[in-house]
C-alpha positions in Angstrom: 0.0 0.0 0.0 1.6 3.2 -1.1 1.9 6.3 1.6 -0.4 8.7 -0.8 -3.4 5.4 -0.3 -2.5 5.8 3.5 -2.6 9.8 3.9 -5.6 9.9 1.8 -7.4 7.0 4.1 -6.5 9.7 7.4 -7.5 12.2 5.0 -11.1 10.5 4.9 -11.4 9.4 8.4 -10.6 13.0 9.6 -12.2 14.5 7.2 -9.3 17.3 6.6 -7.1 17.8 4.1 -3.5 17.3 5.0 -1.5 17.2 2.0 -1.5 20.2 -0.9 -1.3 19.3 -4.0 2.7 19.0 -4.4 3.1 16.4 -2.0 0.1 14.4 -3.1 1.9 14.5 -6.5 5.3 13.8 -5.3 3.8 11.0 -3.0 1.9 9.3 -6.4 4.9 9.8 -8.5 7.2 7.8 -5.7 4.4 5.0 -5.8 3.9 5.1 -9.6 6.8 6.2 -11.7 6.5 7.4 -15.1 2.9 7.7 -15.2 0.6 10.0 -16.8 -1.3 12.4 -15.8 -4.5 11.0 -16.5 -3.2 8.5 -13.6 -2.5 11.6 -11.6 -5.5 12.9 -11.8 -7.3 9.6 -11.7 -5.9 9.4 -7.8 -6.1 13.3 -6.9 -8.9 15.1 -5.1 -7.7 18.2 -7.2 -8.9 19.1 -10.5 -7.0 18.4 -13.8 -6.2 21.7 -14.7 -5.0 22.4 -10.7 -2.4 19.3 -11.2 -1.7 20.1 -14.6 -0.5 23.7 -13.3 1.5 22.0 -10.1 3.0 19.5 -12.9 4.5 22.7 -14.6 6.1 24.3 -11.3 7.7 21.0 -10.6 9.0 21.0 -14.0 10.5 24.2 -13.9 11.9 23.5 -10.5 13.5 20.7 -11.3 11.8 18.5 -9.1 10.0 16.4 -11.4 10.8 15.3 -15.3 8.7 14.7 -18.2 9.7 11.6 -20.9 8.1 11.6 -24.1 6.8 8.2 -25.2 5.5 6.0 -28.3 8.0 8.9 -30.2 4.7 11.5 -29.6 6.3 14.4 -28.0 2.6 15.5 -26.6 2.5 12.3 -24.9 4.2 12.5 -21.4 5.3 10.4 -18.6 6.4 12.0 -15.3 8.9 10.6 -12.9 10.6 11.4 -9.7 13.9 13.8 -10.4 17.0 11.9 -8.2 17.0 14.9 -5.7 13.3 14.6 -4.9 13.2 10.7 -4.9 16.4 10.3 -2.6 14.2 13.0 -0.5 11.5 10.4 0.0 13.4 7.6 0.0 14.6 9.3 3.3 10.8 10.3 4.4 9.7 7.0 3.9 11.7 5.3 6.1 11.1 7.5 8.5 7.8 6.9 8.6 8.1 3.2 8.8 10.5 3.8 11.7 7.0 5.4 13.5 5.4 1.9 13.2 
């Protein structure tokens, strides 16, 4: 079970928001690398066009990356940049370490 599943079940439960949109993204993209954003979006309480805008700050930032597949330069995958995956690598075992 990925950590976004388990956030958004406390999420439910409390009903309260707890992550913004960024880390909801950054959680999804650890669980599911080099998906689309229809995938995104398919998981997200936000709206496309929210995620889609959050997509292109990562971007910029360098934070996230976008790979072109099936040679279609509008089709996208996005994946974890090493920086921000080595970042959750970290958080993640922190978390476990709550258990």
């Amino acid at each position: 079970m990925g950590q976004l599943y388990r956030i958004r079940t406390m999420e439910d439960k409390l009903r309260v928001r707890l992550m913004t949109c960024e880390a909801e993204i950054l959680l999804f993209l650890k669980d599911n690398e080099g998906c689309k954003i229809r995938d995104l979006c398919a998981a997200s309480k936000y709206s496309h066009v929210t995620i889609h805008e959050y997509i292109r700050k990562l971007t910029a930032a360098g934070i996230i990356a976008k790979d072109a597949f099936d040679g279609d330069g509008r089709r996208v995958r996005y994946r974890l940049m090493e920086k921000a995956d080595k970042i959750l690598d970290d958080l993640y075992g922190e978390l476990e370490n709550l258990r």
